[in-house]
Backbone as JSON, one array per atom type, in Angstrom:
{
  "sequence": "XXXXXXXXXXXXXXXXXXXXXXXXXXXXXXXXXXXXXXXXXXXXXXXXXXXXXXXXXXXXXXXXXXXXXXXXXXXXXXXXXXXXXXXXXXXXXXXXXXXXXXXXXXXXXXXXXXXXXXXXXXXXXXXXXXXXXXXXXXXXXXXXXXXXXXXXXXXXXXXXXXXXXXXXXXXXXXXXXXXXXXXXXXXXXXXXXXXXXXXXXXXXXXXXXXXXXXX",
  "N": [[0.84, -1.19, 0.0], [0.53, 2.19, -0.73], [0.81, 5.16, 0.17], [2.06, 7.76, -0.3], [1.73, 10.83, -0.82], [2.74, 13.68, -1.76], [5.4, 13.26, -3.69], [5.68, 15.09, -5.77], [5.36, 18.59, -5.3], [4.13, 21.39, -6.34], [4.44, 25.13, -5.95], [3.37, 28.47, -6.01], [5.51, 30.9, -7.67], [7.41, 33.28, -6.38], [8.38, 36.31, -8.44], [8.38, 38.68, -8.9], [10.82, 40.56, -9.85], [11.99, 43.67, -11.44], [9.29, 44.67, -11.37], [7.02, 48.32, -11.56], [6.86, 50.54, -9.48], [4.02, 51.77, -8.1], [0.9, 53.31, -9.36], [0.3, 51.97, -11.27], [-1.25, 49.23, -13.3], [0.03, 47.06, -13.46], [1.93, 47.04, -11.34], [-0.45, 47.04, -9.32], [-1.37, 44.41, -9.74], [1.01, 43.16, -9.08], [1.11, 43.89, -5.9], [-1.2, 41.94, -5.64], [-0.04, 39.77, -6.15], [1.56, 38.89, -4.46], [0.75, 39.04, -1.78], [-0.96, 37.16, -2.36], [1.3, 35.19, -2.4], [2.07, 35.61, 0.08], [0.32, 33.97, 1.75], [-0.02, 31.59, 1.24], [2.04, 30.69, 2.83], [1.89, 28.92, 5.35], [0.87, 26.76, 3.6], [3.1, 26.23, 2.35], [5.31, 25.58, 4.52], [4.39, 23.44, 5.58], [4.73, 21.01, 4.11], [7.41, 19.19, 4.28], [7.35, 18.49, 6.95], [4.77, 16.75, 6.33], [5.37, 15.48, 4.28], [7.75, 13.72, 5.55], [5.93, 12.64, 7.98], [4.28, 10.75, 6.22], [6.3, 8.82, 5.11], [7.29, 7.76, 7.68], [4.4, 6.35, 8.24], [4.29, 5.17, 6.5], [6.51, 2.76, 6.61], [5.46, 1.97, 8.95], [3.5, 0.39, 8.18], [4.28, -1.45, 6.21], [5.82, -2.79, 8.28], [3.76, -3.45, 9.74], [1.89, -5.49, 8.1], [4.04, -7.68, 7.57], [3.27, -8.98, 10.54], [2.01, -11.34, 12.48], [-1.3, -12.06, 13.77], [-1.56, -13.15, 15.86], [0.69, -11.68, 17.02], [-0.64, -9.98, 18.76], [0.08, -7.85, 20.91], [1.82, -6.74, 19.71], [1.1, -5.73, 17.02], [-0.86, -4.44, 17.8], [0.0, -2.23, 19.14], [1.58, -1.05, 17.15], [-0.57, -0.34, 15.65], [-2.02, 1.41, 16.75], [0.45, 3.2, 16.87], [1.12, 4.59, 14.24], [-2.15, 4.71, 13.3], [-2.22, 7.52, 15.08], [-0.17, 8.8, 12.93], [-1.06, 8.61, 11.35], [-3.9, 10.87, 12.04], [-1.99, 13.02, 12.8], [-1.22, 13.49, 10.02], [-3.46, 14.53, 8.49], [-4.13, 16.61, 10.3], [-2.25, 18.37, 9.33], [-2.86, 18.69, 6.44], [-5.15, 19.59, 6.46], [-3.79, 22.27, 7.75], [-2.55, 23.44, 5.62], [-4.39, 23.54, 3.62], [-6.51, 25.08, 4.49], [-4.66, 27.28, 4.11], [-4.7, 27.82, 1.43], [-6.91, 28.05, 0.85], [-7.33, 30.8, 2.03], [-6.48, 32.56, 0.22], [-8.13, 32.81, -1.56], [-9.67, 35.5, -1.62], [-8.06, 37.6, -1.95], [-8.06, 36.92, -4.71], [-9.91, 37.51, -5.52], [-9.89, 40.29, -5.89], [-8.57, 40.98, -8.32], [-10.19, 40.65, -10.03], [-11.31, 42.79, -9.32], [-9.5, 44.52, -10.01], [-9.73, 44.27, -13.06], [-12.34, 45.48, -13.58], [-11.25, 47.88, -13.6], [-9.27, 48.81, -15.45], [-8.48, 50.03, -18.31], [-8.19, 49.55, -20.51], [-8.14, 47.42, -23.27], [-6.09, 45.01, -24.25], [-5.43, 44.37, -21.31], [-7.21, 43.91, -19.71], [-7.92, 41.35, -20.46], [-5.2, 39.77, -20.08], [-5.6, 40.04, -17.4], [-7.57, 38.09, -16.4], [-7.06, 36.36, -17.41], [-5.01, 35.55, -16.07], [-6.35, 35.75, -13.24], [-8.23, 33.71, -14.18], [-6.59, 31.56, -14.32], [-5.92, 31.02, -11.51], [-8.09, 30.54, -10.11], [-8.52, 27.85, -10.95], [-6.27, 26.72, -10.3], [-6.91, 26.45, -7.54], [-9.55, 25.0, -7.23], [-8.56, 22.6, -8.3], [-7.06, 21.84, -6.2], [-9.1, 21.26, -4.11], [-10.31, 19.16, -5.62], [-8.15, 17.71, -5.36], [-7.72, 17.29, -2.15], [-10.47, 16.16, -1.2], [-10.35, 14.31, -2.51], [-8.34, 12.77, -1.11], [-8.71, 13.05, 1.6], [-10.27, 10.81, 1.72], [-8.99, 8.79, 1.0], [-7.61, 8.61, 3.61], [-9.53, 8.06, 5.17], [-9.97, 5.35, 4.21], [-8.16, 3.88, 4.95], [-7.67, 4.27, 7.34], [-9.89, 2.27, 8.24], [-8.46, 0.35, 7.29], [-6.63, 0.0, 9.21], [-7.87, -0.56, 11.48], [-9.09, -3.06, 10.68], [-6.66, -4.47, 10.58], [-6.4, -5.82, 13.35], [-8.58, -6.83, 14.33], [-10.07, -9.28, 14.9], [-11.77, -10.83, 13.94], [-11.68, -10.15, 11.13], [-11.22, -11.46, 8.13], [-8.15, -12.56, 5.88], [-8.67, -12.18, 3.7], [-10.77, -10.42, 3.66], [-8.74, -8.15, 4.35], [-7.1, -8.37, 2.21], [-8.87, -7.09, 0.2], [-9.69, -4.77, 0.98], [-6.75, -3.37, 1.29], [-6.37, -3.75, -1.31], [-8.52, -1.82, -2.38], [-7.71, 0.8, -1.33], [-5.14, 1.05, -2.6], [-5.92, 1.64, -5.07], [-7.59, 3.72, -4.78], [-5.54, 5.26, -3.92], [-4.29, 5.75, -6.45], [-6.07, 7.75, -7.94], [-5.68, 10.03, -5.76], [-2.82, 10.57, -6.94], [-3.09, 11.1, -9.37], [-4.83, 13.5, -8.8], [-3.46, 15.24, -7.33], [-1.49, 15.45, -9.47], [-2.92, 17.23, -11.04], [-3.1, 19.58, -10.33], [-0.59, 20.26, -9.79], [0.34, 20.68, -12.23], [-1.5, 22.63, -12.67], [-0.39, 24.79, -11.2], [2.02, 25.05, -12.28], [0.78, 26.37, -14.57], [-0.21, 28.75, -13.32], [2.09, 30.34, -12.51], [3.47, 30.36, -15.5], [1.57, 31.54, -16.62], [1.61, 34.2, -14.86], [4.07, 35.51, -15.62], [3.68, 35.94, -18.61], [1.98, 37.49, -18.13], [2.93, 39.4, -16.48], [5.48, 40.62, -17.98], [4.14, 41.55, -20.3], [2.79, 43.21, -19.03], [4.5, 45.35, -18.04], [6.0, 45.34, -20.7], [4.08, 47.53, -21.9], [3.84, 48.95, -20.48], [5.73, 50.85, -21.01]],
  "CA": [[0.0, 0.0, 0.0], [1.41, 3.34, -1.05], [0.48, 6.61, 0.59], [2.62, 9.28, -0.57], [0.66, 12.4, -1.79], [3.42, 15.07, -2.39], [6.05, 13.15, -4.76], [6.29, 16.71, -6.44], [3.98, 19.54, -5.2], [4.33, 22.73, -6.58], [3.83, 26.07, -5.29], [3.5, 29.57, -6.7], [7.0, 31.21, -7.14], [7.14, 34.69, -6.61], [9.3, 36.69, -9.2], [8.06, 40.32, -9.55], [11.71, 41.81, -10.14], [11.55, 44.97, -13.01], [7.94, 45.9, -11.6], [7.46, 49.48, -11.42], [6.02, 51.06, -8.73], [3.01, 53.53, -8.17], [-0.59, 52.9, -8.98], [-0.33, 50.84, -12.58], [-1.98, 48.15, -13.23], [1.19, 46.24, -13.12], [2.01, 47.13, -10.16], [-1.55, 46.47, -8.51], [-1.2, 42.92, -9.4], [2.16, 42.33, -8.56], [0.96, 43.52, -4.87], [-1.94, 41.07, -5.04], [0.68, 38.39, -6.07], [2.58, 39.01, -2.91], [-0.62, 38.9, -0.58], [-1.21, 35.09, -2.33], [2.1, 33.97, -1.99], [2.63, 35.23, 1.29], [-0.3, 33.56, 2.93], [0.75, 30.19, 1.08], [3.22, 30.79, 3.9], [1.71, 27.67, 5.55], [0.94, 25.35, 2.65], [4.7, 25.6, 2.0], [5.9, 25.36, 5.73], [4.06, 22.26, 5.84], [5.39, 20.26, 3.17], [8.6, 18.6, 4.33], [6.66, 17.71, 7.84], [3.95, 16.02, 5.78], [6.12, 13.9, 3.65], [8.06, 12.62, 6.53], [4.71, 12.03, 8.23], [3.75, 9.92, 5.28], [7.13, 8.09, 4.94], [6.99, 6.96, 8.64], [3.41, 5.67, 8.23], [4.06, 3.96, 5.27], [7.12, 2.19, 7.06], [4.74, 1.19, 9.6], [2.33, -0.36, 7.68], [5.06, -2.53, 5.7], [6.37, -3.38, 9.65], [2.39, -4.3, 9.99], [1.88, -6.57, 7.36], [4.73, -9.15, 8.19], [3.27, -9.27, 11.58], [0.39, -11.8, 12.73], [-2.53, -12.13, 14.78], [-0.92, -14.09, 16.57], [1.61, -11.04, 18.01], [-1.45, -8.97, 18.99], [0.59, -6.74, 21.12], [2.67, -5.55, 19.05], [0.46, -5.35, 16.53], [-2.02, -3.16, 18.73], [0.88, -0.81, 19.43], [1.9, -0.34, 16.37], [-1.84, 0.35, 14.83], [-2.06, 2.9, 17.2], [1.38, 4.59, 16.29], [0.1, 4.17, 12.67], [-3.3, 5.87, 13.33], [-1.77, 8.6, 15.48], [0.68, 9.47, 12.2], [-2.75, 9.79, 10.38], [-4.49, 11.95, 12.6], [-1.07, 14.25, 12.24], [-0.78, 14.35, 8.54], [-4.65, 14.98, 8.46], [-3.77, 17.69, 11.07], [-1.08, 19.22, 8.35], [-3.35, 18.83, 5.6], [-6.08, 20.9, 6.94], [-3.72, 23.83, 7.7], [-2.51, 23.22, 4.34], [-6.04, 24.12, 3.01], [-6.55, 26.91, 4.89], [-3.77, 28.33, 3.6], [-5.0, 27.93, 0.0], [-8.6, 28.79, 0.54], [-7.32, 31.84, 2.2], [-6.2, 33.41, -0.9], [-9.63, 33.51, -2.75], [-10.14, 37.12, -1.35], [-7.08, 38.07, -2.77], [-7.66, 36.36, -5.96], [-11.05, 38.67, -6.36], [-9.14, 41.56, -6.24], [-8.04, 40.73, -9.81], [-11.56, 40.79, -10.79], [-12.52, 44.35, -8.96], [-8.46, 45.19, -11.19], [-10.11, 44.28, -14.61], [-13.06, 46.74, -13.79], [-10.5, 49.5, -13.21], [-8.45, 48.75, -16.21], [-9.34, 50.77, -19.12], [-7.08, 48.59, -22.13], [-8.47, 45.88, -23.48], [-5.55, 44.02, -23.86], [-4.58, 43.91, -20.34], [-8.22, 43.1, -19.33], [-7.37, 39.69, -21.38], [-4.22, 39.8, -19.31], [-5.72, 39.56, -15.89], [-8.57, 37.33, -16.84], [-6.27, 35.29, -17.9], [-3.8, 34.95, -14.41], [-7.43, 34.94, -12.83], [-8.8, 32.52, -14.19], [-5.44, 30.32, -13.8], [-5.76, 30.76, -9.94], [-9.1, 29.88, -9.68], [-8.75, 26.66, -11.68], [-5.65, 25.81, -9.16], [-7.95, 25.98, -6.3], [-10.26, 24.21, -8.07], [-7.84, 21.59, -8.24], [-6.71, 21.82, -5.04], [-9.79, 20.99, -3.47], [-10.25, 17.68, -5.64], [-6.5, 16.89, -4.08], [-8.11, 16.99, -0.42], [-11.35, 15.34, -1.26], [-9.76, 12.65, -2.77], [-7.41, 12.35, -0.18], [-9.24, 11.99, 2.96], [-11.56, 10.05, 1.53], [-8.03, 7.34, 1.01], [-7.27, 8.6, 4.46], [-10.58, 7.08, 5.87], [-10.49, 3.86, 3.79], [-6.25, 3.71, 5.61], [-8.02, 3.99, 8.84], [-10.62, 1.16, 8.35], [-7.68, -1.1, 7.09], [-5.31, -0.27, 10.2], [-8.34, -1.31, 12.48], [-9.15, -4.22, 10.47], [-5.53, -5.73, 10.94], [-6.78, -5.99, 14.9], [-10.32, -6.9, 14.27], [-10.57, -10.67, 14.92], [-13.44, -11.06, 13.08], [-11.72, -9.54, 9.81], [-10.21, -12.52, 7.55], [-7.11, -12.54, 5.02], [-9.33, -11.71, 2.34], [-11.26, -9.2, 3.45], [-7.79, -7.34, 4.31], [-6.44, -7.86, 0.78], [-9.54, -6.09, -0.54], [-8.99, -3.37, 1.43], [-5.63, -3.24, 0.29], [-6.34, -3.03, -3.16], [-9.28, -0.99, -2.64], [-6.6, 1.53, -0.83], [-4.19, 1.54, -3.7], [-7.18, 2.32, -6.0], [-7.86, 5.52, -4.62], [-4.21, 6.26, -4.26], [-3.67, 6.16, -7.76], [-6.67, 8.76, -8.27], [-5.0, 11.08, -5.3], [-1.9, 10.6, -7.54], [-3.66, 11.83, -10.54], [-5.37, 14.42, -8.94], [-2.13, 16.18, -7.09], [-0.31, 15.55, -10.85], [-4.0, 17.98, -11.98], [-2.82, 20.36, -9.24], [0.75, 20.41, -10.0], [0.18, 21.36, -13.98], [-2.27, 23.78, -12.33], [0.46, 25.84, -10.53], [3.03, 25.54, -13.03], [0.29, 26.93, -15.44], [-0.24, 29.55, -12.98], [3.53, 30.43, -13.04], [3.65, 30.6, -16.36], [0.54, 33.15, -17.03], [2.11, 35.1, -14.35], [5.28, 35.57, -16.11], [3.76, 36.5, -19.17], [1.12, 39.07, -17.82], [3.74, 40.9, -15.98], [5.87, 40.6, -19.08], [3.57, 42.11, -21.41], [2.32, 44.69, -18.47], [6.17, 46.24, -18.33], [6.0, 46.64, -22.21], [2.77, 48.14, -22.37], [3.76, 50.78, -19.25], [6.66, 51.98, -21.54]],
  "C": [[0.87, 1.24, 0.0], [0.37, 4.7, -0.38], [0.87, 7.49, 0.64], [1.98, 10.04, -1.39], [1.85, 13.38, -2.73], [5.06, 13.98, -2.98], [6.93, 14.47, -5.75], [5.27, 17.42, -6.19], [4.72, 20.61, -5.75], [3.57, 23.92, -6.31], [3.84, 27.26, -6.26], [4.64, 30.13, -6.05], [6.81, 32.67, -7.18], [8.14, 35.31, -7.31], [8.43, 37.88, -9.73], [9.28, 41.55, -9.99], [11.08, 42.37, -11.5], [10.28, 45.3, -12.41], [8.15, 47.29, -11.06], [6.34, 49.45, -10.45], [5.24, 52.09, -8.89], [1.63, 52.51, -8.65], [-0.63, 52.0, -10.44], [-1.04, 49.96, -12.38], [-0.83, 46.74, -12.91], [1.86, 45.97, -11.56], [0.9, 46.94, -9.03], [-1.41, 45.19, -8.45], [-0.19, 42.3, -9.14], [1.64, 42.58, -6.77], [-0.24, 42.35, -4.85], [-1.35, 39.9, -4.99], [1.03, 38.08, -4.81], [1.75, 38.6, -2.14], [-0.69, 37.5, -0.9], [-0.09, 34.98, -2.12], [2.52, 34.01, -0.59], [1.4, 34.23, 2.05], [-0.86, 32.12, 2.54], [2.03, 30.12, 2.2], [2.9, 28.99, 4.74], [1.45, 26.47, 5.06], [2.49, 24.87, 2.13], [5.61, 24.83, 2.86], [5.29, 23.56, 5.87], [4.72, 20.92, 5.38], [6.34, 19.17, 3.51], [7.82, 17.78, 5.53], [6.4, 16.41, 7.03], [4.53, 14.78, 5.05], [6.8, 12.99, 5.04], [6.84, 12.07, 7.55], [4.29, 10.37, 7.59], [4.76, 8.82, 5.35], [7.23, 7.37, 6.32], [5.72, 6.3, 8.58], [3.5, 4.73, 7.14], [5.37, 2.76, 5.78], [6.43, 1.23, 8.02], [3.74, 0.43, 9.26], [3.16, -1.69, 7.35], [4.81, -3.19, 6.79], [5.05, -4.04, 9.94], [1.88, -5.18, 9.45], [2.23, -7.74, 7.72], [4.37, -9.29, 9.42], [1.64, -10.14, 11.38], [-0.35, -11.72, 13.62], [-2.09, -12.18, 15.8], [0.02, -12.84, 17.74], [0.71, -10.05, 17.69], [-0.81, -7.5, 20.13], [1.0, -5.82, 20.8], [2.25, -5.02, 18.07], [-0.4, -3.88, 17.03], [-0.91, -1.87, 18.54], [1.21, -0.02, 18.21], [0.76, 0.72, 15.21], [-1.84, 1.19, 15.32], [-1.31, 3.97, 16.97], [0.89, 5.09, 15.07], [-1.33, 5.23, 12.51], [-2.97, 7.29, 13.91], [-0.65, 9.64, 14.51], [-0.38, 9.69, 11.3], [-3.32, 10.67, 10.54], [-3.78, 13.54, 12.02], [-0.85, 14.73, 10.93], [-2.41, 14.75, 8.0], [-4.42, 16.13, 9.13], [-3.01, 18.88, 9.89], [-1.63, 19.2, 6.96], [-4.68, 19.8, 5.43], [-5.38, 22.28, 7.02], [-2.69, 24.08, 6.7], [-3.41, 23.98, 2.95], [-6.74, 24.94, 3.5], [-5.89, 27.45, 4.52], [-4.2, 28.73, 2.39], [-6.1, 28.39, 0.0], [-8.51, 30.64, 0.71], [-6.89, 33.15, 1.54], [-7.05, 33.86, -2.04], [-9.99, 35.19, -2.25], [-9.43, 37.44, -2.31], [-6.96, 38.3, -4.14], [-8.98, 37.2, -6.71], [-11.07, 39.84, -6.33], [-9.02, 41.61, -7.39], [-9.29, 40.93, -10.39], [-11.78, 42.21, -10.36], [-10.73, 45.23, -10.09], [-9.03, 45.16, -12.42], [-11.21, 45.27, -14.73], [-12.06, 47.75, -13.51], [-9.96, 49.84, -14.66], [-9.23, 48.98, -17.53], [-8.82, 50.01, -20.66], [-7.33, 47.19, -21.96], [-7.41, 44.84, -23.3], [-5.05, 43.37, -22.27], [-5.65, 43.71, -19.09], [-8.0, 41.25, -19.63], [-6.4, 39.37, -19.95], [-4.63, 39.06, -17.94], [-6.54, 38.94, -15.75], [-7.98, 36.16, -16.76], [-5.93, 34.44, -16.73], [-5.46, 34.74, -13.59], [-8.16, 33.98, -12.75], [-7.58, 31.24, -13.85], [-5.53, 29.66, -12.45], [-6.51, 29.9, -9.38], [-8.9, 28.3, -9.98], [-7.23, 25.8, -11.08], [-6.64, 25.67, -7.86], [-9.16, 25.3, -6.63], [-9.77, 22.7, -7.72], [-7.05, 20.93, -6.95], [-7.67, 20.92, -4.25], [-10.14, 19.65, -4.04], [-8.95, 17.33, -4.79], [-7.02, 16.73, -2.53], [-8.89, 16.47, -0.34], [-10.87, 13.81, -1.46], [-8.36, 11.85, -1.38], [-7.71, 11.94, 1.18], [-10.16, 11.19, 2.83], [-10.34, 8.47, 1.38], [-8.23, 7.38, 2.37], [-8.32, 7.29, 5.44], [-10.58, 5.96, 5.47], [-9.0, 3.52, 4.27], [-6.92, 3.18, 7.04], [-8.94, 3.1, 8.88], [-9.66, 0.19, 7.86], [-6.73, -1.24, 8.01], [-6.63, -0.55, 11.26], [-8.7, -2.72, 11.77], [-7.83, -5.21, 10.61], [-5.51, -6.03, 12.61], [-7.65, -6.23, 15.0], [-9.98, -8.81, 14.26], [-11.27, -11.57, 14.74], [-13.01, -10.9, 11.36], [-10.48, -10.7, 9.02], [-9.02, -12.09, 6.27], [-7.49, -11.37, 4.01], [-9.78, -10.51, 2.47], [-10.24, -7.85, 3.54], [-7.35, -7.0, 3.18], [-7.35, -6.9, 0.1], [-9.33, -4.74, -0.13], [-7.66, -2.81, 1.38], [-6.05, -2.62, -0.83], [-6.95, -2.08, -3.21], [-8.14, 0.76, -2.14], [-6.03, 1.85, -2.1], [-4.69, 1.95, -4.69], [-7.15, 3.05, -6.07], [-6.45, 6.35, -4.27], [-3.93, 6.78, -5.58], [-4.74, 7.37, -8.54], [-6.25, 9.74, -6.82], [-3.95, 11.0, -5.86], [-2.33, 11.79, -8.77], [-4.41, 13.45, -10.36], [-4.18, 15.94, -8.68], [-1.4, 16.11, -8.26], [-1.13, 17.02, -11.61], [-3.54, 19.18, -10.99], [-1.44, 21.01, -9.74], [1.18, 21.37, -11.4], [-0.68, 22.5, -13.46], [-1.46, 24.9, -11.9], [1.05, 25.91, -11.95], [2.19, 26.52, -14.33], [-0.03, 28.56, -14.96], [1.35, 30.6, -12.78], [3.75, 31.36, -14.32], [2.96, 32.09, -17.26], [1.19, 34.0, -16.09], [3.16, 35.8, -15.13], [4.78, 36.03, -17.33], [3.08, 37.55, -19.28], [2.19, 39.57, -17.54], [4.84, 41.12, -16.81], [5.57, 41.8, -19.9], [2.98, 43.82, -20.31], [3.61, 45.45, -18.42], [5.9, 46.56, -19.93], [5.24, 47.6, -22.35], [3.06, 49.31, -21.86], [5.17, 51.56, -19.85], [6.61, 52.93, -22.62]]
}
């Protein structure tokens, strides 16, 4: 059973050197950039935790496997370490997703900028990086749906290896069924990942094209 989420996450990079200051339009949305990336401050901080989170729980599972019924102690103990490294990366995934939700204000700033902005092209422009943002948080939020929804089908297979009632079989299904929905939280953090870097990228060429325009 595999439970690593972040493999490669990507974040929004901030790179506003050359903007000019004062009231442009260029300069409005480079401060709203700033406001989102600073208060990604905790979806970034999290990161390194979270993986090692993950990488100890997934050690303990292996270590749970080769063990039997039979050594119910140690078993017990270790389900519990096991569930208690779930709780925590559930813990770090929540303030994860506060961090990201907490940038939709921010991100409808850009919408009250395109009513200000009197040039078509650079309506296009911020439409553009707008709509990018949205359609990472978008994506974001499948990545956490899909994810505690593995989380919960993790935690009905670390009490079923202590359930004395729960046979071979019904463990392997839950297995597989597990690695199932990993490989759609795989897919969805890969829809996430192309989502930033796409956001990135429109950044870089709005504030591009807003420097030529303001000369």
């Amino acid at each position: 059973m595999k439970i690593s989420k972040y493999i490669l996450i990507c974040s929004i990079i901030l790179l506003l050197a050359g903007c000019n200051f004062g009231d442009s339009t260029e300069q409005k949305l480079s401060t709203i950039l700033t406001e989102i990336y600073d208060l990604e401050a905790d979806y970034r901080d999290v990161q390194e935790e979270l993986a090692d989170t993950e990488s100890k729980e997934q050690a303990n599972f292996q270590q749970m496997m080769e063990l039997t019924k039979d050594q119910k102690e140690e078993l017990t103990t270790m389900v519990e370490d096991t569930a208690t490294l779930l709780k925590t990366r559930l813990a770090l995934v929540e303030k994860e997703a506060a961090s990201i939700k907490s940038t939709s204000e921010s991100i409808k700033q850009i919408s009250s900028l395109v009513s200000e902005t009197k040039e078509a092209s650079e309506k296009e422009s911020l439409k553009e990086i707008e709509t990018s943002l949205n359609e990472r948080i978008k994506a974001y939020e499948e990545v956490t749906t899909n994810y505690n929804e593995l989380a919960n089908m993790q935690q009905e297979l670390y009490k079923m290896l202590v359930d004395e009632s729960a046979d071979v079989t019904t463990i392997q299904e839950q297995v597989k069924e597990v690695n199932l929905h990993n490989e759609l939280v795989q897919q969805s953090v890969q829809k996430f990942n192309d989502a930033t870097i796409r956001v990135n990228e429109v950044k870089e060429e709005v504030l591009t094209s807003l420097q030529k325009d303001a000369k």
